[in-house]
NUSE-33957 format. One line per 10 residues: number of its first residue (from 1); for each residue x, y, z of C-alpha. Coordinates in steps of 0.1 Angstrom, whole numbers, plus 5000, padded with zeros to 4 digits. Layout:
! residues N
NUM	X,Y,Z  ... .
END
This chain:
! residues 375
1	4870,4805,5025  4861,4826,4997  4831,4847,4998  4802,4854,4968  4778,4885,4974  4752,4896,4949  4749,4932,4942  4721,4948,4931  4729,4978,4911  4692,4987,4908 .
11	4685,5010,4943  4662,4996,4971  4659,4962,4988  4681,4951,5021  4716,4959,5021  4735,4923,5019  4765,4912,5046  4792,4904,5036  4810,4892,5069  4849,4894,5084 .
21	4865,4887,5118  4886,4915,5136  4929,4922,5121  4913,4899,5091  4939,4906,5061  4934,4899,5023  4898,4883,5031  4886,4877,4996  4855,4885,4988  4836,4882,4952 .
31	4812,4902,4941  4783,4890,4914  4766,4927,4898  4730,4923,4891  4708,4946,4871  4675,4936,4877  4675,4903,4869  4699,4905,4845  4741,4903,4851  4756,4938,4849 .
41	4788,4930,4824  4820,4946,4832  4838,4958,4799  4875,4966,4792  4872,5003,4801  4857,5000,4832  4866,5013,4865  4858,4998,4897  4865,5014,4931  4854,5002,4967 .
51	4847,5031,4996  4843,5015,5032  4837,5036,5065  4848,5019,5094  4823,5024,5128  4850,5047,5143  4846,5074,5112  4881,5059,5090  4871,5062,5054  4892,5037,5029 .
61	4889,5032,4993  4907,5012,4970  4904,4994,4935  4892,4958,4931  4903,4936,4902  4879,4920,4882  4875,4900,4850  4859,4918,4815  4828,4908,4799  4818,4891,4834 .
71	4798,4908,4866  4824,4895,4886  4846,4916,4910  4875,4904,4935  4886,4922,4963  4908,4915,4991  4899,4934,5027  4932,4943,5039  4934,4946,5077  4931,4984,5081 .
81	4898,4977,5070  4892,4951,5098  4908,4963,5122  4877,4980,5140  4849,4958,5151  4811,4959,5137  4793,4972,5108  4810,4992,5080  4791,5006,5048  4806,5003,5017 .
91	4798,5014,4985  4809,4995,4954  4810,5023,4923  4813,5013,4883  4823,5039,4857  4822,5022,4820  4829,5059,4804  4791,5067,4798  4774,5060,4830  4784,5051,4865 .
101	4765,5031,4886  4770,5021,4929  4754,4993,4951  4758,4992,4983  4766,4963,5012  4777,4957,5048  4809,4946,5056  4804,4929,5091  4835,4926,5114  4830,4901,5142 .
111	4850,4915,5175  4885,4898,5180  4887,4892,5220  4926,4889,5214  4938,4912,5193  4907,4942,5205  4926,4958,5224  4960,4960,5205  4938,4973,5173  4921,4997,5197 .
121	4957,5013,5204  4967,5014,5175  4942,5023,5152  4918,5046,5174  4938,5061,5201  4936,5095,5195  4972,5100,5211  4987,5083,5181  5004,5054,5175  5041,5042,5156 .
131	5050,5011,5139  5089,5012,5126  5102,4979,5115  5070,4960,5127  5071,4966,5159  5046,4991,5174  5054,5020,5197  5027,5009,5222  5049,4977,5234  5080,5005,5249 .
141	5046,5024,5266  5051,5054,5242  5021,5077,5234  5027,5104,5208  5014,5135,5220  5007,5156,5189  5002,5149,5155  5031,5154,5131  5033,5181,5106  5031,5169,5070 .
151	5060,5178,5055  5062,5171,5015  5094,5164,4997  5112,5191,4970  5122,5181,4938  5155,5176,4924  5169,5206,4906  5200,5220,4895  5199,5260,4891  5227,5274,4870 .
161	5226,5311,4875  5250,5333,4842  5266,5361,4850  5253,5394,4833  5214,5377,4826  5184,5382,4849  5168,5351,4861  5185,5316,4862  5181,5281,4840  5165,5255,4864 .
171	5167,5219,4853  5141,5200,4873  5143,5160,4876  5115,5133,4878  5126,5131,4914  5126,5142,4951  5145,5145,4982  5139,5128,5013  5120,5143,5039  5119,5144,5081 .
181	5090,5128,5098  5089,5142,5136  5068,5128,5168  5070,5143,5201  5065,5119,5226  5063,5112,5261  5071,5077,5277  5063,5069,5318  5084,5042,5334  5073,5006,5335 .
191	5063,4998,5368  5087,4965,5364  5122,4988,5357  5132,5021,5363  5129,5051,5337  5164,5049,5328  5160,5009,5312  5125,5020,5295  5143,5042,5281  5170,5023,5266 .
201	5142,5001,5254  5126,5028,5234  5166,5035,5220  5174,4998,5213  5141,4994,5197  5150,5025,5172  5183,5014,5166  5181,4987,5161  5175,4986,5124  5208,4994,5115 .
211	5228,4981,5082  5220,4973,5042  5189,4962,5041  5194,4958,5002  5151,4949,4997  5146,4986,5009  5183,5004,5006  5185,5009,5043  5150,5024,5045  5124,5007,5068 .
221	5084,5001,5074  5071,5034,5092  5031,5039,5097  5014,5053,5121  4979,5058,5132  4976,5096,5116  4977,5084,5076  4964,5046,5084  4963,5039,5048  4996,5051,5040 .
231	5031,5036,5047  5068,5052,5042  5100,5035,5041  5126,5053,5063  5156,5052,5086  5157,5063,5123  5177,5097,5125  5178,5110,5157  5162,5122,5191  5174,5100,5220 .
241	5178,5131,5240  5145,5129,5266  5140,5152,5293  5138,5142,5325  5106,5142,5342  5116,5137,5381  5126,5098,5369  5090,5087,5364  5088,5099,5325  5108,5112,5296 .
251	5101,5135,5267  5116,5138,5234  5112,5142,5200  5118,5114,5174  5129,5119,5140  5129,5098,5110  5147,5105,5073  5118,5091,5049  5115,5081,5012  5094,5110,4995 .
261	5066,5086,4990  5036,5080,5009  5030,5043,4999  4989,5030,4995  4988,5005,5019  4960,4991,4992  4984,4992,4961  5007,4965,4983  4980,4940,4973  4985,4914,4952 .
271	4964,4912,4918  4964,4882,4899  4952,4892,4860  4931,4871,4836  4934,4872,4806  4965,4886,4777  4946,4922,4774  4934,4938,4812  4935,4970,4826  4950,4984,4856 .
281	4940,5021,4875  4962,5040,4889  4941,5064,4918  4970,5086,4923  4990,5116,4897  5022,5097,4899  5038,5068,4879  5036,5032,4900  5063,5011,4891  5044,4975,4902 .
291	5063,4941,4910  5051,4919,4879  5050,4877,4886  5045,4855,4861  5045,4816,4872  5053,4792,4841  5074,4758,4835  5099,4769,4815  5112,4771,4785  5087,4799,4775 .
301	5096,4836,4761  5073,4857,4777  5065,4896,4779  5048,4923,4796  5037,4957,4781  5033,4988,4808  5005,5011,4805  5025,5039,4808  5051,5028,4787  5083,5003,4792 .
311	5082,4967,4785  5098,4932,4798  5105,4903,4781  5117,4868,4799  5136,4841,4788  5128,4808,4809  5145,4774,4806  5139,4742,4811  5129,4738,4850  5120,4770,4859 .
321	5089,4777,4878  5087,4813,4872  5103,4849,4873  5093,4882,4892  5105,4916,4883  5108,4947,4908  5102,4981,4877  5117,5005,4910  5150,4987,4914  5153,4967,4875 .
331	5158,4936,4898  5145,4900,4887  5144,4876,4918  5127,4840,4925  5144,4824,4897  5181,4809,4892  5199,4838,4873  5168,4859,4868  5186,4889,4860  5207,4871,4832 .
341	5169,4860,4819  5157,4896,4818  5157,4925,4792  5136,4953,4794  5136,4981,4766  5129,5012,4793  5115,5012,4831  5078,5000,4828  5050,5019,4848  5017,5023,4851 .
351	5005,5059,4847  4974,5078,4864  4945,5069,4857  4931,5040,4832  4962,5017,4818  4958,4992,4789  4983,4963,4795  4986,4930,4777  5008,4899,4774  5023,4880,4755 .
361	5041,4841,4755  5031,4808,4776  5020,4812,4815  5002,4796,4840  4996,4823,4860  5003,4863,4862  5005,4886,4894  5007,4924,4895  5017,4942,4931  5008,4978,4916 .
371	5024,5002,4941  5009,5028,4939  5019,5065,4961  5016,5096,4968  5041,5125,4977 .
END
């Protein structure tokens, strides 16, 4: 059930609820501005950004969609947001270029009996919390006893050093290395089994990932409660040794290979766009390369134009349904022979900051998975 709030961007009055049960994920909420009496009209340059602090101190923010030349906003509450029962104050903030204007609201979380305590370990234990692969660290009794250290990627470079001239010629790439993400941890026995088969729990569930996962190139889910709105993708790469504790609990230190990008938890949503001309912000200082879905009965010739630069162009026939296109791996997919229905003339992105995108072609529908990251 889809909410509708109205808020005014004029200061004063009661702050409205808008309302949301506990480990609630993509609750869609629409938001009417109001100025005065008057609707507040979103225009094609506008920005619109959403803060929300949680009761246990977690501050999120993240960019709704919304619909130009309307006061209409849409934004999705992913479960980070929920996941911490009672009020949260939010503040919804417009920038048009000349003025920016905030109202703000309640976002109400009713408690979740079953999943309160789960939520409480993993989002505000302060021992920490993993989740590799979906499965989180509290279900092998595990508690992370420090916080890890951020480590941050280098970038690609070949350095040519000539004989008989000072200095070197250093060719940098629009890439990075992998990095190491490390946990000590600590694990006690379960009182049902000794230390030695908790143990192997903890190593079968790290391991157990192994293979081509061809989606992800090997790499897997890894969050944890220290960066709750960020996700990596990563392999497991070591550190089963655990010391001994007098058999009642082990020691060790995990380690984990990771993609150089820190993944917004918030650009995984989902955005369907209205409309052939819309806009699309990019919160971060790197290029996002989104997942675009266009949903059509075929034959239609359709095409997408990047903000940053890059364009696609599909070719549908005659029973097709529609086509999505992956701009990180140049990969078409939910349609018979996508690729073969594809052409692109260079990898399309969005850039940071404001990016002007339009279509062109018959659709029914259009949905843009933005992906956006940090390093």
């Amino acid at each position: 059930m889809e909410q509708k709030i109205t808020l005014n961007m004029i200061p004063g009055g009661v702050l409205p609820i808008a309302h949301a049960s506990q480990n609630d994920n993509n609750r869609d909420i629409t938001f009417l501005l109001t100025e005065g009496g008057s609707d507040y009209t979103l225009g094609a340059l506008t920005t619109v950004q959403i803060t929300l602090k949680r009761p246990d101190g977690a501050v999120y923010s993240f960019y709704p969609t919304f619909t130009t030349d309307t006061n209409e906003i849409k934004a999705a509450f992913f479960d980070d947001l929920t996941a911490v029962a009672g009020d949260c104050i939010a503040e919804v903030r417009v920038d048009d270029g000349s003025k920016i204007g905030s109202a703000n609201f309640i976002l109400r979380v009713e408690p979740s009996p079953e999943d309160a305590v789960i939520y409480n370990s993993i989002v505000t234990n302060k021992q920490g919390l993993i989740v590799f692969g979906g499965r989180p660290s509290s279900d092998y009794g595990i508690v992370v006893s420090e916080a890890p250290t951020f480590e941050k990627p280098t970038r690609k470079q070949t350095i040519i050093n000539i004989p008989g001239r000072s200095g070197s010629i250093v060719r940098q790439e629009d890439a990075w290395n992998d990095v190491t993400r490390k946990y000590k941890i600590w694990v006690a026995k379960d009182r049902r089994q000794d230390l030695v088969q908790t143990i192997e729990a903890v190593t079968g569930w790290l391991n157990r990932h192994v293979g081509s996962d061809m989606a992800n190139y090997g790499y897997f889910r890894l969050e944890d409660s220290f960066e709750p709105e960020y996700y990596r993708l990563a392999y497991y790469s070591g550190g089963d040794s655990f010391i001994n504790d007098l058999m009642q609990a082990g020691e060790a230190e995990l380690k984990f290979t990771c993609r150089p990008e820190r993944f917004l938890k918030s650009g995984d949503i989902e955005q369907e766009i209205t409309g052939a001309l819309f806009t699309l912000y990019n919160p971060t200082n790197f290029k996002a390369k989104p997942i675009i879905t266009f949903k059509a009965t075929g034959p239609s010739l359709i095409s997408f134009v990047g903000g940053g630069g890059g364009s696609l162009s599909f070719a549908l026939t005659s029973g097709d349904t529609g086509i999505s296109f992956d701009c990180e791996t140049l990969q078409a997919f939910n349609c018979g022979g996508a690729n073969g229905k594809t052409s692109y003339s260079s990898e399309p992105y969005l850039d940071p900051g404001l990016n002007a995108c339009y279509t062109t072609g018959t659709y029914s529908k259009l949905f843009v998975t933005p992906r956006y990251y940090v390093i």
